[in-house]
Structure formats: C-alpha cells, structure tokens
N, C-alpha and C positions, 0 to 999 in steps of 0.2 A: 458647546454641544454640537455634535458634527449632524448634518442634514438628515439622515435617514432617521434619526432619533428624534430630533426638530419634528420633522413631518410627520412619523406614529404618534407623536404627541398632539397636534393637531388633531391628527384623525379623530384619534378618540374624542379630546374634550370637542369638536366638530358634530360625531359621529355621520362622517363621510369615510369614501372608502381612501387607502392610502393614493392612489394613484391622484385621485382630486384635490387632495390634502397635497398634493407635492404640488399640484397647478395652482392651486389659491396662493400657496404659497408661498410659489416663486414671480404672480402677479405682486401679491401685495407688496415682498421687498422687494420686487424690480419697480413699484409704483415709486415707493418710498425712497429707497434711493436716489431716483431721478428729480425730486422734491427736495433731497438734502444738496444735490448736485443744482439744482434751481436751472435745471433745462427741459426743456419743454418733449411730449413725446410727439416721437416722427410720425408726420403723417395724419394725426389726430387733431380733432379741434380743442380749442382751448377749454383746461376744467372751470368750472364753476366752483370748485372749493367745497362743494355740499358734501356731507357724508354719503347723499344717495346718488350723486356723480362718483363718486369714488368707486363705492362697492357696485355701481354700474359697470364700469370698466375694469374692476377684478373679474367682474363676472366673464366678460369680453375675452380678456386676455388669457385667463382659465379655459375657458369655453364651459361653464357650468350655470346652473340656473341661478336668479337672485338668492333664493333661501338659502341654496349652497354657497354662493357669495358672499353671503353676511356671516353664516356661521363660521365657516370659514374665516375668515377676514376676524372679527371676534377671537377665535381660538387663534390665529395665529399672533395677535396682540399678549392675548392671555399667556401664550408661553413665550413670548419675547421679554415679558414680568418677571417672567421667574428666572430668564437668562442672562440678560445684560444687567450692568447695574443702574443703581438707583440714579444716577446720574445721566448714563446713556439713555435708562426710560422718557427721563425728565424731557430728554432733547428733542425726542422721537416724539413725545406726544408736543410740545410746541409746533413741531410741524405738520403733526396729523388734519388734516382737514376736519374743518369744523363741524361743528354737529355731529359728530361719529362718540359722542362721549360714551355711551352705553358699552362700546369698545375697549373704551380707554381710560380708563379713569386714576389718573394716579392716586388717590386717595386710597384704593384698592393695593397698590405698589405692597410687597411683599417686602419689602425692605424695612430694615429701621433706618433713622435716618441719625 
C-alpha cells in the first residue's frame, strides 16, 4: 500500500484530518523503526516502555494533542493489520511497547493463520 492511501486510511478510521494522519504516522513508524533498529532517539531521554511514554512522544514528534496521539497511533496499528502479513504483525507487536494492547491486539489480526 503506497503512503497517501496508508494515511487517508488512518484519517478516517482516526477521524483526524489527513495532514495529522501523515504526522502520527510518520511518528509512530519512525518510532518503531528505531525500536526494530534497537537504537536509541537523538537527543531524547530514555523511554520507559509504557504505552503512555510512547504515545507521549508520537504526540511530540507529530506535534498533535494526546487524544490525537492515541487515535492516531490506534489507527495507524489498525491499518498496519490489514497490510502486512500475519507474520510481519506478529513481530511488530513483540516490540510494541508494553501496555499499548488496546492498540494491538493480535488476536484481532485479520489473518488466518
């Protein structure tokens, strides 16, 4: 799925506007990325692993408010379900920070297995 399509899909299951839907967005996989790369971000102090450190710092990195943040963050999980496979989900939620399950639930996964 190419990004513009990625992010109106946010939006909506969000309902934010698309432009904030591209900033959560590109927070959460620049978060997660940096978490699969297991290097630390510049400049910032060390996470706590909590779910509300996490979507703290989507909020940050976006520049949007927490409720934007979590919904956000939320939808952007939710269409990452429907896009990668059941596999790549699986891996992606072992490293999701803890506590964030409302997010992520693989038992939700959209896959057979």
């Amino acid at each position: 799925m190419r990004f513009p399509r990625f992010v109106d899909a946010v939006s909506r299951r969000a309902g934010v506007s698309p432009a904030e839907a591209a900033a959560v967005t590109r927070a959460v996989l620049g978060m997660l990325a940096q978490r699969v790369e297991g290097g630390p971000e510049r400049g910032v102090e060390a996470s706590d692993g909590s779910a509300e450190d996490f979507l703290s710092r989507v909020g940050v990195r976006a520049g949007v408010d927490p409720e934007t943040a979590r919904a956000g963050a939320e939808a952007v999980f939710a269409t990452l379900r429907e896009t990668i496979t059941v596999g790549e989900f699986r891996e992606l939620v072992t490293r999701h920070p803890d506590g964030c399950d409302g997010a992520v639930d693989p038992a939700e996964s959209p896959y057979d297995d």
